[in-house]
C-alpha distance (Angstrom), angle and dihedral (degrees) to the residues before:
residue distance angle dihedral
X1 . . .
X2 3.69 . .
X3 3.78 119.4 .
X4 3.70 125.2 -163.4
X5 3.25 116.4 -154.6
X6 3.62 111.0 179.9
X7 3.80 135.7 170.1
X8 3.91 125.3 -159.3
X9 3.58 112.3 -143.8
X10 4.01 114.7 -156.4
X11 4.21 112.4 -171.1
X12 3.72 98.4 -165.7
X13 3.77 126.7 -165.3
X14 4.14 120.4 162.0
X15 3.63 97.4 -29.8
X16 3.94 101.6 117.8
X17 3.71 83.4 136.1
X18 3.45 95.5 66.1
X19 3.82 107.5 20.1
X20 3.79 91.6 89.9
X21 3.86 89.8 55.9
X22 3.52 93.1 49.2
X23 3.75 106.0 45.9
X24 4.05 87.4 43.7
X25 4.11 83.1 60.4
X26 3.52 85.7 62.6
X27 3.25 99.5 51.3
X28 3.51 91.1 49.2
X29 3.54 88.3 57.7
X30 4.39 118.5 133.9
X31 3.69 83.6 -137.4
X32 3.41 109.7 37.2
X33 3.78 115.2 -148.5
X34 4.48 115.7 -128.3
X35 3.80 83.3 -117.7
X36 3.68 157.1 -3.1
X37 3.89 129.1 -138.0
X38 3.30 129.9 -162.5
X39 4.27 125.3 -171.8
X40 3.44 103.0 -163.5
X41 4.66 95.0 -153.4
X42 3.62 96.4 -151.1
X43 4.53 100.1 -62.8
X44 3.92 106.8 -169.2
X45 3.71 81.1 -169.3
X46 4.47 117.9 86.8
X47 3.85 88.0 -87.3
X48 4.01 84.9 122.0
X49 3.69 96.2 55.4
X50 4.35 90.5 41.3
X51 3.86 86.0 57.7
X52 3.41 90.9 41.6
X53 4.24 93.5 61.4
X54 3.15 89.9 45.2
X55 3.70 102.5 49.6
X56 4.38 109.4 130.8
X57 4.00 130.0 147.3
X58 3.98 92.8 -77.9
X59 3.49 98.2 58.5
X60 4.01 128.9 83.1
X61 3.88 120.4 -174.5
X62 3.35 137.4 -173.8
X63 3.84 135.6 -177.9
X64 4.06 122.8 -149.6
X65 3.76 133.8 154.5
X66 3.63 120.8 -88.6
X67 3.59 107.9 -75.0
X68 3.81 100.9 155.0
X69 4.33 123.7 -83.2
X70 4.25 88.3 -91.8
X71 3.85 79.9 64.7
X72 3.81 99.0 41.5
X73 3.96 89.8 46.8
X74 3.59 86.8 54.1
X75 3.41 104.0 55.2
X76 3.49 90.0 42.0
X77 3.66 90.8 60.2
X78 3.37 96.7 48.8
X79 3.46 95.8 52.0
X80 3.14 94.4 53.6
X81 4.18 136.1 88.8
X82 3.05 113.3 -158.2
X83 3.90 121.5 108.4
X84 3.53 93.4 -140.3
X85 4.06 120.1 46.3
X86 3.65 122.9 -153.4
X87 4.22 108.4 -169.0
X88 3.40 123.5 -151.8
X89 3.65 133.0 -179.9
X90 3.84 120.7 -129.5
X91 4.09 86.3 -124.9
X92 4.21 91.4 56.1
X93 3.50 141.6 70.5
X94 4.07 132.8 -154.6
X95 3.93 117.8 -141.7
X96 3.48 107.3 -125.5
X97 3.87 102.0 -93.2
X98 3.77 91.3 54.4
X99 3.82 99.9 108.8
X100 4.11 95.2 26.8
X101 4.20 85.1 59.8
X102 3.77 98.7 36.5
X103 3.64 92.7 51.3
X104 3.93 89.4 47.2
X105 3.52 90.7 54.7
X106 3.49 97.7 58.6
X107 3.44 95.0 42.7
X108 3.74 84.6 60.9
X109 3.52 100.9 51.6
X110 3.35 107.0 15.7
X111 3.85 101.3 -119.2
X112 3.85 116.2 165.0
X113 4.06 86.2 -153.2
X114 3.48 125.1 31.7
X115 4.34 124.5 -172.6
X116 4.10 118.5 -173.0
X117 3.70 121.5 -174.7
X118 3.47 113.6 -89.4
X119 3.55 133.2 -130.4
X120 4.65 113.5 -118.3
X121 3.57 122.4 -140.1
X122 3.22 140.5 169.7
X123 4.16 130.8 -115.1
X124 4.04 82.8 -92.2
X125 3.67 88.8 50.3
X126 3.44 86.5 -122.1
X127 4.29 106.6 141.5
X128 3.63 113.5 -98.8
X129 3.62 108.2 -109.5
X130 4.35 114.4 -116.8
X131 4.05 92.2 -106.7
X132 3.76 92.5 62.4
X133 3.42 114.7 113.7
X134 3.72 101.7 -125.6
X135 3.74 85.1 39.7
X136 3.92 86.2 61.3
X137 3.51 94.7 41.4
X138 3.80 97.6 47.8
X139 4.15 82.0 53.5
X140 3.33 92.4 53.3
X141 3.78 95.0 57.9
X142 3.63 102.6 30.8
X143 4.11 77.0 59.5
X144 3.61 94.9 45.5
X145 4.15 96.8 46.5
X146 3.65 89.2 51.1
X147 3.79 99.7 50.8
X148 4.07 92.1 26.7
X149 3.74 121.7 120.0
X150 4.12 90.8 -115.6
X151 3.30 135.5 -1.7
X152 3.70 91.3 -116.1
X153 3.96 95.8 56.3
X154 3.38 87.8 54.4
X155 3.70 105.7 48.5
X156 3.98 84.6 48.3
X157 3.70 88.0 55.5
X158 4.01 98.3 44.9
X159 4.08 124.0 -7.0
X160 3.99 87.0 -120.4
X161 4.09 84.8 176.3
X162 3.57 84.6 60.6
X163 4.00 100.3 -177.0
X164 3.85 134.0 34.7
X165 3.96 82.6 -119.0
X166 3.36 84.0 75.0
X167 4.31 87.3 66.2
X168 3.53 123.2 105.0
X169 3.48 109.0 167.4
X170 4.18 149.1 158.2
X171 3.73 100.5 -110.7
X172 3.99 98.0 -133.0
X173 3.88 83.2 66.1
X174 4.19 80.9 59.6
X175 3.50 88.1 46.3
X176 3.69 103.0 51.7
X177 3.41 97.2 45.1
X178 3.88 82.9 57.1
X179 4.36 84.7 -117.7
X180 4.07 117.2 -92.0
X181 3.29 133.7 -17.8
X182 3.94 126.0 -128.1
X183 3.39 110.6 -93.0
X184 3.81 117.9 121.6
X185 3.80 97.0 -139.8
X186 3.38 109.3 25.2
X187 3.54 110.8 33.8
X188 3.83 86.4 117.7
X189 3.98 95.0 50.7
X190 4.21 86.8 54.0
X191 2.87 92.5 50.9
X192 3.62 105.7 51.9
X193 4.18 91.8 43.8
X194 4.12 86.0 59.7
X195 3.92 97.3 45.4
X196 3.87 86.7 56.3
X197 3.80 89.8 41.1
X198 3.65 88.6 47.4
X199 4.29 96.3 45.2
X200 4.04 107.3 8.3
X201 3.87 102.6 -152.5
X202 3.79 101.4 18.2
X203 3.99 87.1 87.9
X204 3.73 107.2 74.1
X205 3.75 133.9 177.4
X206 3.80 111.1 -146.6
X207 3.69 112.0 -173.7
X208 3.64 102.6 -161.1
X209 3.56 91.2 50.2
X210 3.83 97.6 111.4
X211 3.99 129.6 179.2
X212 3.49 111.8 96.2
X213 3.85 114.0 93.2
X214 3.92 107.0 -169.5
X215 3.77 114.6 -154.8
X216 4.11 115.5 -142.8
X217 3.44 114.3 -155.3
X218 3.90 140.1 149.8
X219 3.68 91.1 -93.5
X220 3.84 101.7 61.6
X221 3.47 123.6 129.0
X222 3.27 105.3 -129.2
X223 4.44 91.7 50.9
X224 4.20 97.2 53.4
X225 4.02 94.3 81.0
X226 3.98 108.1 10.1
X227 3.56 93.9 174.9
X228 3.86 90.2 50.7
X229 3.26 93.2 56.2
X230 3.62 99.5 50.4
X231 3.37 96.8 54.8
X232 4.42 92.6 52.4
X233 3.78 81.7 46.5
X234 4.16 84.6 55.0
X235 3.77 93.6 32.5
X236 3.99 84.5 53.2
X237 3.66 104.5 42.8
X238 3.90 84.1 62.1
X239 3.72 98.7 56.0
X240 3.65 84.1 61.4
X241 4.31 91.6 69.5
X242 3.50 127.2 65.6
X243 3.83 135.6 32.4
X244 3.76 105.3 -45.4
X245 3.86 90.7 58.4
X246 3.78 89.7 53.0
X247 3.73 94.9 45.8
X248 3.91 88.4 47.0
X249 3.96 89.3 49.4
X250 4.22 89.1 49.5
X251 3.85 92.9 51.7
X252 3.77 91.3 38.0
X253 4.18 87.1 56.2
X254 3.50 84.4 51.6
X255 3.52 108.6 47.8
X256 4.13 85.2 44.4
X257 3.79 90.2 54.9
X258 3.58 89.7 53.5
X259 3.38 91.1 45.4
X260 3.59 93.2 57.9
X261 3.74 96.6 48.7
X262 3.71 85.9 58.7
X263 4.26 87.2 50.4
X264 3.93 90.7 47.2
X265 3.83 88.1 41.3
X266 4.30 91.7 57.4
X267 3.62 89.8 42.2
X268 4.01 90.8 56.4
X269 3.53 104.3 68.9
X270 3.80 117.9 136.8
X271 3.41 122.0 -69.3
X272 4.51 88.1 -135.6
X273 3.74 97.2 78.4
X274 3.83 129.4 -119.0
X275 3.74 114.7 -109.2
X276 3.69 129.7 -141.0
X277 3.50 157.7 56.0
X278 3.96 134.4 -45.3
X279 4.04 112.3 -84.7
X280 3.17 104.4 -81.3
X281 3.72 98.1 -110.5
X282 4.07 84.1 76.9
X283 3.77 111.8 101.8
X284 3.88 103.0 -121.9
X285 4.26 111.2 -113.1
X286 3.52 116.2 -114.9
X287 3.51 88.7 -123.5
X288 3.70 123.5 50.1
X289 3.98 117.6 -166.9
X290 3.74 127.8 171.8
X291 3.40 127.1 -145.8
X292 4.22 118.8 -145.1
X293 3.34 124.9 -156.2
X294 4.03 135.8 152.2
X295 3.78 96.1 -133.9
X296 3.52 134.8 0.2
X297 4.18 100.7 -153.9
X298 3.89 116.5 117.2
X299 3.70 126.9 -43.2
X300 3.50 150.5 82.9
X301 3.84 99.7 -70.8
X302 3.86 86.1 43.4
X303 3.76 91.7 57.8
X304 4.21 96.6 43.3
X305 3.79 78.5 57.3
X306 3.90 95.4 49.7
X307 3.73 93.1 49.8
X308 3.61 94.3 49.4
X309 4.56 97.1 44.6
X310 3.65 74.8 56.7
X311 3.98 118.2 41.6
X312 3.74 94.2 34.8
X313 3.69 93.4 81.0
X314 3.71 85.2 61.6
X315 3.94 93.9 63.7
X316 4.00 90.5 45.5
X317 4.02 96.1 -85.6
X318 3.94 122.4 129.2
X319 3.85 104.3 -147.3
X320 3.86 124.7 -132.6
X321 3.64 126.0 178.5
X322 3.59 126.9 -164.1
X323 4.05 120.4 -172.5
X324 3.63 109.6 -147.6
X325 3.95 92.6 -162.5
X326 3.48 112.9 13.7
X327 3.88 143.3 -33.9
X328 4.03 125.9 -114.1
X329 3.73 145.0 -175.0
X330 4.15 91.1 -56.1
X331 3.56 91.7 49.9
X332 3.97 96.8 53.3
X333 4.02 81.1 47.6
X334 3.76 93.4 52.2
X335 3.58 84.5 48.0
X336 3.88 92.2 60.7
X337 3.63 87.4 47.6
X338 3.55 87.6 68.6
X339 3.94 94.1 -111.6
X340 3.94 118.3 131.9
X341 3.80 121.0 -110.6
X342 3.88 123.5 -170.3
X343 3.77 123.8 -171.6
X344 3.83 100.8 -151.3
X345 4.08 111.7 164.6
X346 3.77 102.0 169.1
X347 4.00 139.5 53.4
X348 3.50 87.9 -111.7
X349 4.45 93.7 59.2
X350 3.56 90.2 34.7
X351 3.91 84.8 62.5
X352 3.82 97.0 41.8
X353 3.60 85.5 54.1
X354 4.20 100.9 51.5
X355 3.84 79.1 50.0
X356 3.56 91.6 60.1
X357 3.74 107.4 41.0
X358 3.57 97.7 31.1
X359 3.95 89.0 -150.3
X360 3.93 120.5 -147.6
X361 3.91 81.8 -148.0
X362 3.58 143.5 -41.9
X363 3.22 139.4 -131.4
X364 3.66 122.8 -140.3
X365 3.89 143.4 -148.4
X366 3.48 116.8 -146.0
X367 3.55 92.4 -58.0
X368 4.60 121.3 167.2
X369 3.30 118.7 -82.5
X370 4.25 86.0 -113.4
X371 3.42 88.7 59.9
X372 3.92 101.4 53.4
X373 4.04 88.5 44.9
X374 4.34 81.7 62.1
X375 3.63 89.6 48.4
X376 3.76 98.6 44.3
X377 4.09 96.3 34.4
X378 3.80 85.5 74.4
X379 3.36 93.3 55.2
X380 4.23 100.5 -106.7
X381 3.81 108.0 145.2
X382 3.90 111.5 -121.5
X383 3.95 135.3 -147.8
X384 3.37 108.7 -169.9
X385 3.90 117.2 -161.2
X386 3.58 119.2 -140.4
X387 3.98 108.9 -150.9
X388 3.73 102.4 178.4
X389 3.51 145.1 19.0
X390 3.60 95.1 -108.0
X391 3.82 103.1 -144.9
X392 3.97 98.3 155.6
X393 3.84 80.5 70.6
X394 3.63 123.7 127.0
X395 4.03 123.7 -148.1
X396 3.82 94.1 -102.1
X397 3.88 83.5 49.5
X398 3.90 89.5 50.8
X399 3.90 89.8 47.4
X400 3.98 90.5 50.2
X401 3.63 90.3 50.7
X402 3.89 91.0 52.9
X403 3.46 93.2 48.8
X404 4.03 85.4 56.6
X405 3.53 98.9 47.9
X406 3.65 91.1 50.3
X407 3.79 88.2 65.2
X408 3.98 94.2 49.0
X409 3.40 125.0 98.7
X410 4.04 91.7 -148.7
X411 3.55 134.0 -17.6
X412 3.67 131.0 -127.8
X413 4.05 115.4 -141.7
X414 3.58 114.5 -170.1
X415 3.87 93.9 -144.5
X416 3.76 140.8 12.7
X417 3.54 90.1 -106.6
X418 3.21 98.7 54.3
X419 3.86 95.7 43.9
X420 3.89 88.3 45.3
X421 4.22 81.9 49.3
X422 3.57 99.5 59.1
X423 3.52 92.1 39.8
X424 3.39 87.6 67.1
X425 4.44 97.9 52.8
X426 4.11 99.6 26.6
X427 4.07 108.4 72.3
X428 3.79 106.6 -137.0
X429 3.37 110.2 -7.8
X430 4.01 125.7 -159.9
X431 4.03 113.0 -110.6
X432 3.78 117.2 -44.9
X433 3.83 116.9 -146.7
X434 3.82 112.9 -179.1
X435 4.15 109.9 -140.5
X436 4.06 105.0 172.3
X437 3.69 111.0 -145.0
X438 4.26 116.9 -88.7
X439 3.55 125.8 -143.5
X440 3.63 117.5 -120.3
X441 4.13 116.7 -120.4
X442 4.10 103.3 -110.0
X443 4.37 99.3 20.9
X444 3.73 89.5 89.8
X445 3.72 113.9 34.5
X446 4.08 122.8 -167.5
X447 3.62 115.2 -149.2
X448 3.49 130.7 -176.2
X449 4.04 114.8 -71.6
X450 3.66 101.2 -129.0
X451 4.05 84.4 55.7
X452 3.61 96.3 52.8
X453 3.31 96.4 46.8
X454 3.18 88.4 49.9
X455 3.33 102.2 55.8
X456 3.69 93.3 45.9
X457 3.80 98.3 55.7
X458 3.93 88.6 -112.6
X459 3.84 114.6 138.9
X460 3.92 110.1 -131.8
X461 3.53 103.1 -108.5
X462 4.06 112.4 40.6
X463 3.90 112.7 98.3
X464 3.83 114.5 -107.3
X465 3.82 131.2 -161.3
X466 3.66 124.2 -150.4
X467 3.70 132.3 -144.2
X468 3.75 120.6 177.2
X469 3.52 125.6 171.2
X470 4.24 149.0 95.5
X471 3.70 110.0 -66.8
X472 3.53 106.9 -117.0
X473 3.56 134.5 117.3
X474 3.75 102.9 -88.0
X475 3.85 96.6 54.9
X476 3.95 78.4 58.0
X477 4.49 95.7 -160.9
X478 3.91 75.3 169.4
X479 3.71 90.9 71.1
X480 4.10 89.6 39.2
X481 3.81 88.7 55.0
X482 3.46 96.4 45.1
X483 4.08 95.0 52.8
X484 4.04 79.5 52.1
X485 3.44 100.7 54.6
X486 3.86 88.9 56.7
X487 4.00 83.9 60.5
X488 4.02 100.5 32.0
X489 3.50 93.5 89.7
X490 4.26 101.7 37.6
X491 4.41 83.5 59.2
X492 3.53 114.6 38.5
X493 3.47 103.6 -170.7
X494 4.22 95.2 46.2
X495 3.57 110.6 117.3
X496 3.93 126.2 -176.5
X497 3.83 121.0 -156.7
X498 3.32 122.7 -149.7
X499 3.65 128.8 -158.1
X500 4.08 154.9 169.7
X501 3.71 153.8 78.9
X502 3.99 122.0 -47.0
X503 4.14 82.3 41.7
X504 3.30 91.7 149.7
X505 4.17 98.0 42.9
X506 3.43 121.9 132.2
X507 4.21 83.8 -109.2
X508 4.18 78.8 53.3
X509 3.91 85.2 61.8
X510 4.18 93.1 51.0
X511 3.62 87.3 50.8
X512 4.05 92.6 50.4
X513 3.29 88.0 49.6
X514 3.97 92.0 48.0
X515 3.68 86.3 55.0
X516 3.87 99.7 41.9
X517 3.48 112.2 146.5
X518 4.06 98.4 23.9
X519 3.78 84.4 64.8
X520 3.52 86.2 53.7
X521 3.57 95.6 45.1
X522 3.72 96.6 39.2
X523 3.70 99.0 -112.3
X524 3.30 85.7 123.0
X525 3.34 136.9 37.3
X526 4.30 122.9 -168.3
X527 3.96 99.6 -163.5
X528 4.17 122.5 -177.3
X529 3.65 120.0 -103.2
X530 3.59 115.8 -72.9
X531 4.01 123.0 -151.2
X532 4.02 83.1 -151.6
X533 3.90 103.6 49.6
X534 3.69 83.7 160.5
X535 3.77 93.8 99.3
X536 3.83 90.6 43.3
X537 4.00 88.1 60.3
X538 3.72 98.5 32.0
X539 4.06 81.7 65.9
X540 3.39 96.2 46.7
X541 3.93 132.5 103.7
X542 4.15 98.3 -175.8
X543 3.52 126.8 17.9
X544 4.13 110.5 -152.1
X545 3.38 133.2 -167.8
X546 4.06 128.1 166.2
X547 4.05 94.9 -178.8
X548 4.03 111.8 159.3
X549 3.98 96.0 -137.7
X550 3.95 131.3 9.9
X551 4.24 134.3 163.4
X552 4.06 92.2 -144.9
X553 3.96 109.9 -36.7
X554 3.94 100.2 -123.6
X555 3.97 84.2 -158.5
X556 4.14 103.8 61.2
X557 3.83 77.6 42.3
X558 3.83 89.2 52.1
X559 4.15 90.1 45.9
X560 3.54 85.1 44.8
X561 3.88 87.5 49.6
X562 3.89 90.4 68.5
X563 3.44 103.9 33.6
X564 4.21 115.6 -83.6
X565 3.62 125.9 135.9
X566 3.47 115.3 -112.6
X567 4.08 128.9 -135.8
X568 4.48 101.8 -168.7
X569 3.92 125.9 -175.1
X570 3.68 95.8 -130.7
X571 3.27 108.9 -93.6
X572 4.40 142.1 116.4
X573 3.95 111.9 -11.7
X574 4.11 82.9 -9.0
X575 3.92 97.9 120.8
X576 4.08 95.4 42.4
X577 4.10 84.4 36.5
X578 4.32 81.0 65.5
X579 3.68 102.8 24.5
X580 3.34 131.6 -110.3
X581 4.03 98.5 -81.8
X582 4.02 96.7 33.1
X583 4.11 91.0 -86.0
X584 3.83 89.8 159.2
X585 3.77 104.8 14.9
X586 3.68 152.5 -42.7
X587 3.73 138.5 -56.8
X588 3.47 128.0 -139.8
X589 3.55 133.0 -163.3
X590 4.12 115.9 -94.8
X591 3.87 110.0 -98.1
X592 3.79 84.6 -127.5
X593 3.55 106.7 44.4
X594 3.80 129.2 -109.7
X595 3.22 112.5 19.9
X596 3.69 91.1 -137.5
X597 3.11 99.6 54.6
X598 3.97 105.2 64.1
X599 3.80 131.6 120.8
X600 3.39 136.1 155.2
X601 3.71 99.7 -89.2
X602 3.90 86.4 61.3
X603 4.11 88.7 43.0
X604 4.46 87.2 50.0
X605 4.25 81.0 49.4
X606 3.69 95.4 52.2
X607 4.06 91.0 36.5
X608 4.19 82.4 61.2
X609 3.67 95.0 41.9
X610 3.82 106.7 39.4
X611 3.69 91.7 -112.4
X612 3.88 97.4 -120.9
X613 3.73 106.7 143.7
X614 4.07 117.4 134.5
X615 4.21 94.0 34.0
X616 4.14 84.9 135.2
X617 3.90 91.1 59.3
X618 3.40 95.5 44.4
X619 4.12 94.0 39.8
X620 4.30 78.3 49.1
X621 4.20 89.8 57.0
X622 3.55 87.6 43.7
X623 3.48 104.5 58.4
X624 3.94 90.2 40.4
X625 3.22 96.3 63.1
X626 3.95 84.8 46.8
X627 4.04 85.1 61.6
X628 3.88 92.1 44.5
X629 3.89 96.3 48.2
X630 3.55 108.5 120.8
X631 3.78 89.7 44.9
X632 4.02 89.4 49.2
X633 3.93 87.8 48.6
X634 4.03 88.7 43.1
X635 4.12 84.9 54.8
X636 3.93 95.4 52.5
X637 3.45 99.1 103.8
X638 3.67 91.6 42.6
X639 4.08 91.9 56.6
X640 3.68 89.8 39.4
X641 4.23 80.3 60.1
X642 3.44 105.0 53.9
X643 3.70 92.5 39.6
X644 3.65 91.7 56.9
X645 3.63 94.0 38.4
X646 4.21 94.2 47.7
X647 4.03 103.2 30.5
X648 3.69 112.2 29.1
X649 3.81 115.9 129.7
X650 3.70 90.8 -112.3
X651 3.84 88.4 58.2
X652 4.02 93.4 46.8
X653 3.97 88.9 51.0
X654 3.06 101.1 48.1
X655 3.83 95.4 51.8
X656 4.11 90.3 47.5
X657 3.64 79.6 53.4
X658 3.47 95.2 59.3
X659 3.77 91.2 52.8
X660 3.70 97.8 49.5
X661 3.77 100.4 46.1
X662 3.79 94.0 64.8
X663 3.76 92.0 55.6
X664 3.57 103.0 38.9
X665 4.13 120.1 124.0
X666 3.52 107.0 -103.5
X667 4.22 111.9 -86.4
């Protein structure tokens, strides 16, 4: 699990006419950062009473006397928490996907400072027309940074990021470098020429990285002494030769390898989780709920548990987990986060445990019947969640299960099909409230299009499928390739892209040898698993999947997330996953049959036979959608909406909140 945790900076100096506009971009923002700061450097203007309005929990001011905007940006900085800073002049404005795209970008190629191009207005926000002469200029050296020799060159030549807006950047890189320098016009420029000094290819210019809209007006800086500043640009661009520079480079190398030791050495704590409570200094929740799980590696249970340990505490819950087998890479992160894990593998540490927290309630994860008789014996209330439809089980399984749900006070389903499917298999069950699975802000990163593309060796225009997903035989890519192959030949330049752990599995092998001669031929392309699959879904145009049973597939909600079409077997959260009249795809018929109707002596049936019914239907959706195209990649941003809007993390916590409340022990 991946957390961003970025801070937006905001230097602000006489701009109360604008401040509102930018800080209300911020908020605006797809990935919202865990905080804004604002150093007010001495305005004479009403910038004091403009913060003051708009004063709420996510903002941090401060007021100082004019010192100069290298000062202001410093303070800001260090003020702020966040391991990745995003600055912003009080004059600008990001469009909402700023952060969400600059963050995916260096995800993707691990840059510790990224610059887009920026978009030029004027004081009326109206665009600058082409003919302007900063217009022309900024052309110029956008063109010239792109096709330059080095970044470095170029910048020296013409500042082609133009404004410190443009800076999205991991805060140690601030840190080493010891932040800016004081000059009044070119504090940015410095800067930039000793980060690549200091890390040569970790400072990247992307150019269609959009976001940052840069207002010219009288009243910038850089246009009240023009001659001044060109001679501290000359002045500065000579400090940057000779022997200081390359003594300042060696002890900056230094102090940034140390620097990263320290990073590696937080990262590396043990994988058998820390118990306890908060520091004591933390003013206990009213509620307290724990959250039970078996194992808190990678994967989609693992995640639902992540986003709740952390959103709870934003509907009144303290969150404690407790591992009933073992810990794992989210648990060390949840850790870090500042919310308690507890390994607790027998009866007896379960107990010590529910002693300790005292839980309200807890909600559990597919956890043994044994273990939700502990829970429940001391009289905690229980919601269990239900995350699949469980067709591989057996009838002692089935029994266990019933036993479990018995003990519940409600269950949680993560789809109508799945509530409607155990239903069906557990005799009276307690209360079942249906919560789909959210996405968590920063796991699945959009970037631009061009970029991914790009970076995947895709030209811009040919249509490309998307398949992501474990290779095993129930996510059935065998019966995905071979509805492609029918089309491979009718669109030459269609590609599909296939990706996800166990890629090199001996089911892996069947599906390479399903797909032998479209590997060869590039058609398609099997790719490892990727902790960043935003790139793989910002490219693109329809994401696929022919699986024969799922709870709610967190990946067609992640494609959905940024914008793809999807084409489902029908199957889990499937039908809502595409909308009722085919809003943001198609649905297929299940390889299998009825959903409903699985169990595992139907799953051992298709194991032995490949499973591979319904390839014509899906094949049919496929090439569809290829018709549609340009009015499925005309309702991107529409998809991307209503994802956002309906299956966000935020949205599934709160509504798991409203279930546990109701049934908590009273505080």
């Amino acid at each position: 699990m991946t957390w961003p945790h970025v801070s937006v900076v905001i230097p602000a100096y006489n701009h109360a006419g604008w401040l509102e506009a930018a800080i209300a971009g911020v908020r605006t923002q797809t990935l919202a950062p865990v905080e804004i700061v604002v150093v007010d450097d001495g305005s004479t203007d009403c910038t004091a009473e403009v913060l003051e309005a708009l004063a709420a929990p996510d903002l941090r001011v401060v007021h100082q006397e004019n010192q100069g905007a290298h000062a202001a940006l410093n303070r800001a900085v260090a003020l702020a928490s966040g391991r990745w800073i995003a600055i912003l002049n009080s004059d600008d404005r990001f469009s909402p996907q700023r952060l969400e795209e600059a963050w995916g970008v260096t995800r993707a190629t691990g840059a510790l400072l990224v610059l887009g191009q920026v978009a030029l207005v004027d004081e009326r926000d109206t665009p600058l027309a082409s003919q302007h002469p900063v217009a022309r200029w900024y052309a110029q050296a956008l063109a010239e940074a792109v096709a330059g020799p080095s970044l470095a060159s170029s910048l020296a030549q013409h500042n082609a990021a133009v404004t410190t807006s443009n800076f999205f950047m991991h805060r140690e890189l601030w840190r080493t470098l010891r932040g800016f320098r004081a000059y009044r016009y070119v504090h940015d420029l410095d800067f930039l020429l000793r980060a690549i000094a200091l890390v040569p290819g970790k400072i990247i210019l992307e150019p269609s990285l959009g976001g940052v809209v840069y207002r010219v007006h009288p009243d910038n800086t850089i246009r009240e002494d023009e001659a001044r500043a060109l001679a501290e640009r000359s002045a500065m661009l000579k400090t940057h030769h000779g022997l200081l520079p390359r003594v300042d480079r060696a002890w900056g190398r230094i102090r940034w390898a140390t620097a990263l030791k320290k990073a590696t050495r937080e990262l590396g704590t043990s994988d058998h989780a820390v118990s306890g409570l908060p520091p004591g200094n933390n003013p206990e929740p009213p509620l307290r709920c724990g959250l039970v799980v078996a194992r808190l590696h990678a994967g989609g249970v693992e995640e639902v548990v992540a986003m709740l340990a952390t959103g709870l505490p934003n509907h009144g819950f303290g969150t404690y987990v407790l591992c009933t087998e073992e810990g794992g890479a989210v648990a060390q992160e949840l850790q870090r986060r500042g919310v308690p894990v507890t390994v607790a593998r027998d009866p007896a540490g379960i107990r010590r445990w529910l002693q300790r927290v005292r839980p309200h309630i807890v909600s559990t994860h597919v956890v043994s019947a044994e273990v939700m008789e502990t829970l429940t014996g001391h009289g905690v209330p229980a919601v269990e969640t239900v995350h699949n439809t469980y067709a591989w089980f057996n009838e002692s399984e089935w029994f266990g299960e019933g036993k479990k749900a018995r003990q519940a006070k409600a269950l949680v389903a993560v789809s109508e099909t799945v509530a409607a499917y155990y239903r069906k298999r557990v005799a009276a069950p307690p209360p079942i409230h249906v919560v789909p699975n959210g996405v968590a802000p920063g796991r699945v990163s959009g970037v631009p299009r061009p970029f991914a593309r790009r970076a995947l060796g895709l030209s811009e225009d040919a249509p490309v499928f998307v398949h992501l997903g474990r290779f095993v035989p129930e996510k059935n890519q065998i019966g995905v390739v071979g509805a492609f192959r029918g089309l491979a030949h009718k669109y030459p330049q269609l590609t599909l892209l296939v990706a996800g752990p166990g890629h090199t599995s001996a089911y892996a092998q069947e599906v390479r040898r399903e797909a032998h001669g479209l590997l060869e031929a590039g058609k398609v392309r099997i790719l490892p698993p990727q902790e960043n699959v935003g790139v793989i879904l910002s490219a693109a145009d329809v994401f696929v999947s022919h699986s024969w049973f799922e709870g709610w597939s967190l990946a067609a909600t992640e494609a959905l997330w940024l914008g793809s079409p999807v084409v489902l077997s029908h199957v889990g959260g499937s039908p809502e996953l595409v909308g009722e009249g085919g809003d943001r795809g198609r649905l297929v018929p299940n390889p299998l049959g009825n959903p409903l109707a699985l169990d595992a002596d139907v799953l051992v049936q298709a194991r032995e036979s490949g499973g591979r019914r319904h390839e014509d239907a899906l094949q049919l959706a496929l090439e569809e959608m290829l018709q549609e195209l340009e009015f499925w990649r005309g309702e991107r941003e529409v998809i991307r909406q209503h994802a956002r809007t309906h299956w966000s993390s935020q949205e599934m916590v709160r509504r798991y909140a409203l279930v546990l409340r109701p049934l908590c022990d009273s505080p």
